[in-house]
Backbone as CSV, one residue per row, in Angstrom:
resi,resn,N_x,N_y,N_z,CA_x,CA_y,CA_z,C_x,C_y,C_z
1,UNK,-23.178,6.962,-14.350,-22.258,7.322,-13.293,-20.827,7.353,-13.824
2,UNK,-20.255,6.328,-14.641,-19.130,6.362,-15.420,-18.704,7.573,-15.989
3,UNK,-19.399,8.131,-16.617,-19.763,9.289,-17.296,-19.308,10.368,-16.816
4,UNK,-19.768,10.734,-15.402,-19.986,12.106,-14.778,-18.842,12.338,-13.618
5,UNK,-17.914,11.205,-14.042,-17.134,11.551,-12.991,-15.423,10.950,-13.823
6,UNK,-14.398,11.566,-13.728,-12.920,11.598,-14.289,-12.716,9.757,-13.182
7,UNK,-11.590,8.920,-13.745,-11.256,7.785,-13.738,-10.651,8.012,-12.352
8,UNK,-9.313,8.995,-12.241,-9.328,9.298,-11.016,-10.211,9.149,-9.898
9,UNK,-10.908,10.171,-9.914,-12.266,10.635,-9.012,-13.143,9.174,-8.726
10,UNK,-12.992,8.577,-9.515,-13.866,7.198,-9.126,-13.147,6.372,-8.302
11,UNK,-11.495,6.440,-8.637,-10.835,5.558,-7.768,-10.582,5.530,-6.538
12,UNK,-9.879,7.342,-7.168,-10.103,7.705,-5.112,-11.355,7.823,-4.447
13,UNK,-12.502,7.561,-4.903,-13.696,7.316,-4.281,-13.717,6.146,-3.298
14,UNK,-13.625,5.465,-4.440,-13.237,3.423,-4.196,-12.530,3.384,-2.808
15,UNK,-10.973,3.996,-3.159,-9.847,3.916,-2.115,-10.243,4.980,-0.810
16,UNK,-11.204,5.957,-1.005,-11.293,6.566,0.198,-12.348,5.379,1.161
17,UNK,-13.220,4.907,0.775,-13.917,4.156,1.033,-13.216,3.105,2.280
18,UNK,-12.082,2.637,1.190,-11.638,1.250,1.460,-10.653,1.751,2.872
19,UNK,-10.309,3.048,2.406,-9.186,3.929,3.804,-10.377,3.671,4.933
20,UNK,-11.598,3.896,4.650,-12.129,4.321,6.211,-12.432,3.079,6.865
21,UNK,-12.209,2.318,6.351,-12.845,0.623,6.708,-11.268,0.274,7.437
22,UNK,-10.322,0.956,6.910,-9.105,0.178,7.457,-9.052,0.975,8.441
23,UNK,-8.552,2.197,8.966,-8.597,2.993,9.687,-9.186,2.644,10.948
24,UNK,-10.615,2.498,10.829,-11.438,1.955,11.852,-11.013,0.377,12.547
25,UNK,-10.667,-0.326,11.635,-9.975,-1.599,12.356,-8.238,-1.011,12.598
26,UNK,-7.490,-0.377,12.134,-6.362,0.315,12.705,-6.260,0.678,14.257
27,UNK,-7.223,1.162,14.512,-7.962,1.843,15.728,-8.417,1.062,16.850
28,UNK,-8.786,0.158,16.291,-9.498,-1.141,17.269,-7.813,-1.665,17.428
29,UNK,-7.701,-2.479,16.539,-6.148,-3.081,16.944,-5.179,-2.573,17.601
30,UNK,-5.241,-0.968,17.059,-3.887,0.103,18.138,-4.429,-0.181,19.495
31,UNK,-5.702,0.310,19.606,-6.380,0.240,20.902,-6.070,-0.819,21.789
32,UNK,-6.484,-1.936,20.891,-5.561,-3.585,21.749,-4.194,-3.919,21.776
33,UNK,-3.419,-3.132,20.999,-1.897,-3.414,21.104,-1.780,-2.683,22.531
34,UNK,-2.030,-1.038,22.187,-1.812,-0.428,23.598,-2.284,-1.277,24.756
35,UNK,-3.300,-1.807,25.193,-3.668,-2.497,26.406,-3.127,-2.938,26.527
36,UNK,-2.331,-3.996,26.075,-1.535,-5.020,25.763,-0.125,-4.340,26.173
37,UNK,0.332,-3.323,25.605,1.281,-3.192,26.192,1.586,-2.333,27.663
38,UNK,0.226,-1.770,27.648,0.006,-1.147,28.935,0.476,-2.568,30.381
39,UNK,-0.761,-3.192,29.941,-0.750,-4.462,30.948,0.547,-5.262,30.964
40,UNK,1.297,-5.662,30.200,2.660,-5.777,30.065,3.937,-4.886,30.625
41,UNK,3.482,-3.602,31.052,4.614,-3.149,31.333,5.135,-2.340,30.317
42,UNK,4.730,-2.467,29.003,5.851,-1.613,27.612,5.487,-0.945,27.021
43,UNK,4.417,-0.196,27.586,3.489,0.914,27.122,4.564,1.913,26.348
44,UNK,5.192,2.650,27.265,6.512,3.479,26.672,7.264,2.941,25.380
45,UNK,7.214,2.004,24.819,8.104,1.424,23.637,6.736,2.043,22.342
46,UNK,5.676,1.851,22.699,4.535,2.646,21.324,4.835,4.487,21.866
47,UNK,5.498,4.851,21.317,5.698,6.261,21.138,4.479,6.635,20.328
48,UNK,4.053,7.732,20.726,2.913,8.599,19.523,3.992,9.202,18.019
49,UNK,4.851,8.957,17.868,5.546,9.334,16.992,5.645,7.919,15.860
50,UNK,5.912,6.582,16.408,5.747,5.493,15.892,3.989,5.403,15.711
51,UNK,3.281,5.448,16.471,1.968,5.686,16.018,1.374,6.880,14.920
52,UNK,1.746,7.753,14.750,2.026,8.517,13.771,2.080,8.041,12.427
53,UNK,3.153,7.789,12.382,3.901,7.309,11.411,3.207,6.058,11.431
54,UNK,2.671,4.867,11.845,2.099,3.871,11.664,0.780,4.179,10.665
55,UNK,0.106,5.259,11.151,-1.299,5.901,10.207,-0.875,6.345,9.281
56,UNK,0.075,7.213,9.247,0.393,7.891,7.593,0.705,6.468,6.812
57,UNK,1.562,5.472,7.009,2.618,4.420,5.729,1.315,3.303,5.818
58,UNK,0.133,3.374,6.925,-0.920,2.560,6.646,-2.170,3.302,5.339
59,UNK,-2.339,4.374,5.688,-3.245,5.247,4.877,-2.613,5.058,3.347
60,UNK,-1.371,5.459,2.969,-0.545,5.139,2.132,-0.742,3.873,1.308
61,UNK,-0.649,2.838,1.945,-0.550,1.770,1.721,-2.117,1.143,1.284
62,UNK,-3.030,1.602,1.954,-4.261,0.991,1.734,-4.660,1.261,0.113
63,UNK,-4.100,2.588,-0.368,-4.755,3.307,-1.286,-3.689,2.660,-2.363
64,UNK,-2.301,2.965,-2.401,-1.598,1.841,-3.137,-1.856,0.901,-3.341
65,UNK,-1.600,-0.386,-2.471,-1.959,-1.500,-2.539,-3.581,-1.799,-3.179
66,UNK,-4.285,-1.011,-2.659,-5.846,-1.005,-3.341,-5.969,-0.127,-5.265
67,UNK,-5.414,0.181,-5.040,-5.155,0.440,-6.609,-5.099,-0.231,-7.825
68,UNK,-3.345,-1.078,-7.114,-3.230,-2.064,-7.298,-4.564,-3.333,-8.406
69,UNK,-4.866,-3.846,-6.921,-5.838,-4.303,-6.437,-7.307,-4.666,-7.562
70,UNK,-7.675,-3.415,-7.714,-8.849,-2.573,-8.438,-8.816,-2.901,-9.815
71,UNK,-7.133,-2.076,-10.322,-7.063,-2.655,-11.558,-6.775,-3.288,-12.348
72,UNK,-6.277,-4.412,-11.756,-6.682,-6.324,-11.480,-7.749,-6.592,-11.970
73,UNK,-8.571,-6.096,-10.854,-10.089,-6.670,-11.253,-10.788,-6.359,-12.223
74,UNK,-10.327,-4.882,-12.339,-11.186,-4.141,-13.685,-10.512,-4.779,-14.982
75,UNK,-9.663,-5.425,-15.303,-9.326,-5.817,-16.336,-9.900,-7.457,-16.505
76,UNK,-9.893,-7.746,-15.688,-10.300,-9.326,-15.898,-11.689,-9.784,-15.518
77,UNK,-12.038,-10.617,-16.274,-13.553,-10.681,-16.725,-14.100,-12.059,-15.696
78,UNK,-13.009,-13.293,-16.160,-13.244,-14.465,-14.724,-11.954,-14.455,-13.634
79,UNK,-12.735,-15.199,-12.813,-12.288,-15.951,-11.777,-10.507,-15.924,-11.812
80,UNK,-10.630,-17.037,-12.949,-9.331,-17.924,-13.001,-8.506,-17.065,-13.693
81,UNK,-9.018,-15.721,-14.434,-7.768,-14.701,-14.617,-7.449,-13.502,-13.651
82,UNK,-8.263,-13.387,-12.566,-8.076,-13.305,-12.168,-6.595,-13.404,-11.233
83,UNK,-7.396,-14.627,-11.176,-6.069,-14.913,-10.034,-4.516,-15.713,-10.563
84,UNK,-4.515,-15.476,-11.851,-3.046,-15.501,-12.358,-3.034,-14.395,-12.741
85,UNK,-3.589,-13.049,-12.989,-3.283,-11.576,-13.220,-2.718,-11.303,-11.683
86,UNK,-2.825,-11.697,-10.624,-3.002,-11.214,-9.274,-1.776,-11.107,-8.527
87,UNK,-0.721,-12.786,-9.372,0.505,-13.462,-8.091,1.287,-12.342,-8.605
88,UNK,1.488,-11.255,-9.641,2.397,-10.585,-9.085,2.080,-9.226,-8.422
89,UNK,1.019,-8.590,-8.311,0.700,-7.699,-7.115,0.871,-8.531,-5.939
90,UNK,0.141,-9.553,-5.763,0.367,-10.105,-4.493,2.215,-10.652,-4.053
91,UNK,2.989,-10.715,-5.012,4.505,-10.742,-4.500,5.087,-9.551,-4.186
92,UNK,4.733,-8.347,-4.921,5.017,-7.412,-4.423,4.662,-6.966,-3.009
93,UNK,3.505,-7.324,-2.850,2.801,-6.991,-1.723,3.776,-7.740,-0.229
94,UNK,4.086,-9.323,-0.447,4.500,-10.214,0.288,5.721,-9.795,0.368
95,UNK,6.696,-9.420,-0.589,8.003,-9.656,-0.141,8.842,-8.864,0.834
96,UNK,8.111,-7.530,1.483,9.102,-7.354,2.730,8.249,-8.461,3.796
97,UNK,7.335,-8.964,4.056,7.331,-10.244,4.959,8.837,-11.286,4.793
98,UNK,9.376,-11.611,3.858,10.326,-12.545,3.989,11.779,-11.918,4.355
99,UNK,11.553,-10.397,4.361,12.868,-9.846,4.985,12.910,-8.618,6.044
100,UNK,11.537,-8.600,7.199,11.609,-8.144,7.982,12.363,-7.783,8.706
101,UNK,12.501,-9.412,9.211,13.403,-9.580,10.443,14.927,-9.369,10.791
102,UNK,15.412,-9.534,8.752,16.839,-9.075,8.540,16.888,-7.815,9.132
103,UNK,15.614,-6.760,8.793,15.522,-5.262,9.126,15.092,-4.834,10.570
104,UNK,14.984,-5.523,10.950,14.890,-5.545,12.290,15.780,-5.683,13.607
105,UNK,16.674,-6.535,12.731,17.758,-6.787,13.452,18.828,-6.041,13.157
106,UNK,18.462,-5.353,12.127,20.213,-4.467,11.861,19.106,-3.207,10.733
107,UNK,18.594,-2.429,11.544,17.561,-1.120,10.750,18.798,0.061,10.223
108,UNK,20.168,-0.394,10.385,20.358,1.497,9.644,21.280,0.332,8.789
109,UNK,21.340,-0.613,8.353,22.720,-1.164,7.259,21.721,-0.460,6.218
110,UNK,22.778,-0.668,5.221,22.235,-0.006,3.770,21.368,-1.066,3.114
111,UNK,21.012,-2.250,3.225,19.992,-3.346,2.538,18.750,-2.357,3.612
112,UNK,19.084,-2.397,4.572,17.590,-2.076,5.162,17.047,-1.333,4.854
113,UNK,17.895,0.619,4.397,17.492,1.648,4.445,17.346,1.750,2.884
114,UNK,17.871,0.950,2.030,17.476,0.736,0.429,16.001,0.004,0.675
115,UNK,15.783,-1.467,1.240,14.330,-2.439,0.888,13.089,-1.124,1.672
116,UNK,13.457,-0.518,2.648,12.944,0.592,3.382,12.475,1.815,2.441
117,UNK,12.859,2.064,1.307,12.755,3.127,0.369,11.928,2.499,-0.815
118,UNK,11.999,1.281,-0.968,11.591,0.746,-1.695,9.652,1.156,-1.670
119,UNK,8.970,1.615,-2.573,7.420,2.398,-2.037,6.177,1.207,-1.850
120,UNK,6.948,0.308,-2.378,6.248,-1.084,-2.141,5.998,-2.077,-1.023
121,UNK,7.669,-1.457,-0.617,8.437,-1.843,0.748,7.678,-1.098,1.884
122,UNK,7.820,0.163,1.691,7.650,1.930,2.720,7.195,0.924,3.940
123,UNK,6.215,0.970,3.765,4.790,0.871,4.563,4.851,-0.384,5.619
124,UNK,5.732,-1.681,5.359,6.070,-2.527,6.349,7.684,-2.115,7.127
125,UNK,8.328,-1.845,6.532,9.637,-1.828,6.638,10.068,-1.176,7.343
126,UNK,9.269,0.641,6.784,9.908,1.824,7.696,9.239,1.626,9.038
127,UNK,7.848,1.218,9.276,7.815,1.383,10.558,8.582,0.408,11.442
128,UNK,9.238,-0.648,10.983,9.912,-1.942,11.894,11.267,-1.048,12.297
129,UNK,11.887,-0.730,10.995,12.832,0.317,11.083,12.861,1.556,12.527
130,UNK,11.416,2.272,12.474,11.746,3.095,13.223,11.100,3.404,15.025
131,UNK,10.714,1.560,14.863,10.387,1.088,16.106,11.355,0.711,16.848
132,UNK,12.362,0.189,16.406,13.970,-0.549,16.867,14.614,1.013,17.028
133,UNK,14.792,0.612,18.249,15.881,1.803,19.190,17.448,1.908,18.278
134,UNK,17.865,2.998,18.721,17.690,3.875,18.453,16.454,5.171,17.716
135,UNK,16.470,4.194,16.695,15.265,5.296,15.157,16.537,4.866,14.054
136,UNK,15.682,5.963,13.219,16.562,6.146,12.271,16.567,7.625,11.673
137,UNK,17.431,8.325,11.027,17.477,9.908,10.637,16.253,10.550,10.196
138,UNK,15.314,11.176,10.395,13.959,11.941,10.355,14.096,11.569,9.117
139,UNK,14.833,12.010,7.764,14.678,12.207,6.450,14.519,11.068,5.512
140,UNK,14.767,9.908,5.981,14.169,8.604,5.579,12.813,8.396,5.903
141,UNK,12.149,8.343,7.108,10.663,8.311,6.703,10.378,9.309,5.783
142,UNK,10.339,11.054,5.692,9.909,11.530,5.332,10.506,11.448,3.379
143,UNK,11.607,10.841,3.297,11.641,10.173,1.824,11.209,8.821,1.304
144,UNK,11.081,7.819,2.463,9.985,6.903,2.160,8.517,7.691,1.571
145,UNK,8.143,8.466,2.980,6.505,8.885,2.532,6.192,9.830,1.024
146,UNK,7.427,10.704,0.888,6.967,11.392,-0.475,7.246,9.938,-1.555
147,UNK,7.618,9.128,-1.585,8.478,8.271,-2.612,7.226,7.612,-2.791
148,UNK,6.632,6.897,-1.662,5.019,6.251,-1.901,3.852,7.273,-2.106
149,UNK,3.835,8.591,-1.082,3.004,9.528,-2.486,3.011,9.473,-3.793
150,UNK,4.322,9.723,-4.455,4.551,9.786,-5.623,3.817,8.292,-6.762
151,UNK,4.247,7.294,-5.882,3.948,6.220,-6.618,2.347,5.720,-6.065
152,UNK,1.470,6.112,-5.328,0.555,5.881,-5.103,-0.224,6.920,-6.090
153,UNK,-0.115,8.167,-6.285,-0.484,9.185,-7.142,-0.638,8.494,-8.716
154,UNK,0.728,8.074,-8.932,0.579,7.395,-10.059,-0.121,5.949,-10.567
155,UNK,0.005,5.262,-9.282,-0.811,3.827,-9.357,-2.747,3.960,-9.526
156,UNK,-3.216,5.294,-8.653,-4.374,4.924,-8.515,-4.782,6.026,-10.095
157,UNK,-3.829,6.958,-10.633,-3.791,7.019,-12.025,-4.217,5.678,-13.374
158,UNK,-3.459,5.633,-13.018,-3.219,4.530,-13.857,-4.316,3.418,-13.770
159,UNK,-4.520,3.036,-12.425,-5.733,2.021,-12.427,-7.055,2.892,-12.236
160,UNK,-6.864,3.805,-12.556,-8.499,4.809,-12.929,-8.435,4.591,-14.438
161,UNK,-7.537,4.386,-15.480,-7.520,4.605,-16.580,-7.453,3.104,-17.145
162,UNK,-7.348,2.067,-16.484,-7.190,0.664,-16.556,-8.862,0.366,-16.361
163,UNK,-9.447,0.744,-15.164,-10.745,0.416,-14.525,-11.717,0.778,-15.687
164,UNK,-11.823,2.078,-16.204,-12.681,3.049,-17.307,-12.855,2.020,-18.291
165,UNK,-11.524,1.494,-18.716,-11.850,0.970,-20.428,-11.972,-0.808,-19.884
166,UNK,-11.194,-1.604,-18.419,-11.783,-2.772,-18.291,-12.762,-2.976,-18.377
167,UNK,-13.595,-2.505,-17.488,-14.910,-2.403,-16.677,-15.633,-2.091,-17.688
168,UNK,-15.279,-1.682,-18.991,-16.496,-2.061,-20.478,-16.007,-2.855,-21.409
169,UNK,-15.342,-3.745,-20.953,-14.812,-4.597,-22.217,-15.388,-5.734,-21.454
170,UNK,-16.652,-6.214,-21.703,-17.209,-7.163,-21.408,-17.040,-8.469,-21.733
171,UNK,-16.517,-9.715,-21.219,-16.350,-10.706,-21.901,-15.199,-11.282,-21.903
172,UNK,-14.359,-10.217,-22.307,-12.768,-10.290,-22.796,-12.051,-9.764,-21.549
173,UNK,-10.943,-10.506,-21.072,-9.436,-10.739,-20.632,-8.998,-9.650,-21.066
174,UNK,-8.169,-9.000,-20.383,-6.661,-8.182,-20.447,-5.082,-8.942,-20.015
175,UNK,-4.354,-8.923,-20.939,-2.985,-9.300,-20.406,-2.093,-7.842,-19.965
176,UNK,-0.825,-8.267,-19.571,-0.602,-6.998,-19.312,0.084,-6.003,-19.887
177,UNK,0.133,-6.657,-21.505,0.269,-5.403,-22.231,-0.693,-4.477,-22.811
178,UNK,-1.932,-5.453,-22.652,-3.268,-4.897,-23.062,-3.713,-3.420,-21.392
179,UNK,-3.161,-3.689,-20.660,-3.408,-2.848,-19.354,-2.309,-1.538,-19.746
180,UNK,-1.248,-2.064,-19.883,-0.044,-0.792,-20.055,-0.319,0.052,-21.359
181,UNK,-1.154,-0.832,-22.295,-1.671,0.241,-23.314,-3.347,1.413,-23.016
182,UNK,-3.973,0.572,-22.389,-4.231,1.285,-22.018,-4.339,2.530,-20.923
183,UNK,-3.150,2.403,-19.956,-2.945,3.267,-19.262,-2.121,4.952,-19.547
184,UNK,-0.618,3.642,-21.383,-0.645,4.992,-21.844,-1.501,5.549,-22.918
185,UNK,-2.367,5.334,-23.288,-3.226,5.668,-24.842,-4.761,6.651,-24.136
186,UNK,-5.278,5.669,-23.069,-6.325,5.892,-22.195,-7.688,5.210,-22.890
């Protein structure tokens, strides 16, 4: 199976997979936010435009972040390297949690609309951003979303070409210069 199919093609296999599993709980949860805000009274504050945009920087994000993720695993053989290969995807992952609320409370200053651009950022940030009234100028989501295309294109690259040569190096650990060589060499 390795064989018959490009490193790519296997990943976005992986990540389409992993999209439809999220999607489907996306759906359930929108479904219960809406009730929720139906029965509350604040139905009108979930715009289909913020819902929108909630599916695209989630779809985005699943396949990034799962990339990520993937070629982590494909490089490391146990447990316990695992999970010191891991704390810095997983900080990347965490750190607009510790500065939401700055962005929330003040969505057009320039820290917001910079951590907001950020493609790591995109996906928590812009939508907090463009849930808080006013909005913000159309051309920031839509340069968030090409900015995490771009870098999702390249991540699940890269961990197709990480996964190929981990995923047969049986036995043996990758550090992460052993990953960056093989992502540029192949």
């Amino acid at each position: 199976v390795l064989r018959s199919v490009t490193p790519f093609q296997l990943m976005m296999g992986k990540l389409l997979g992993l999209m439809g599993v999220s999607l489907t709980l996306a759906v359930l949860y929108l479904g219960a936010a809406y009730g929720l805000a139906n029965y509350y009274d604040v139905a009108d504050l979930l715009t289909p435009g913020i819902l929108i945009w909630f599916v695209v920087f989630l779809v985005l994000a699943v396949i990034l972040y799962g990339s990520l993720f993937i070629a982590v695993g494909a490089a490391c053989s146990t447990l316990s390297e695992t999970q010191s290969m891991l704390w810095p995807v997983m900080l990347i992952t965490t750190l607009p949690l510790f500065v939401w609320l700055n962005v929330a409370r003040e969505p057009s200053s320039p820290f917001s609309t910079v951590a907001s651009l950020v493609p790591t950022f995109t996906p928590i940030l812009m939508v907090i951003r463009l849930a808080v009234p006013p909005g913000i100028p159309w051309w920031q989501p839509v340069l968030g979303m090409a900015l995490m295309l771009l870098t999702t294109v390249a991540a699940v690259y890269a961990a197709g070409r990480i996964f190929r040569i981990g995923i047969l190096m049986q036995g043996k650990g990758a550090n992460y210069r052993d990953m960056l060589r093989w992502i540029v060499r192949g």
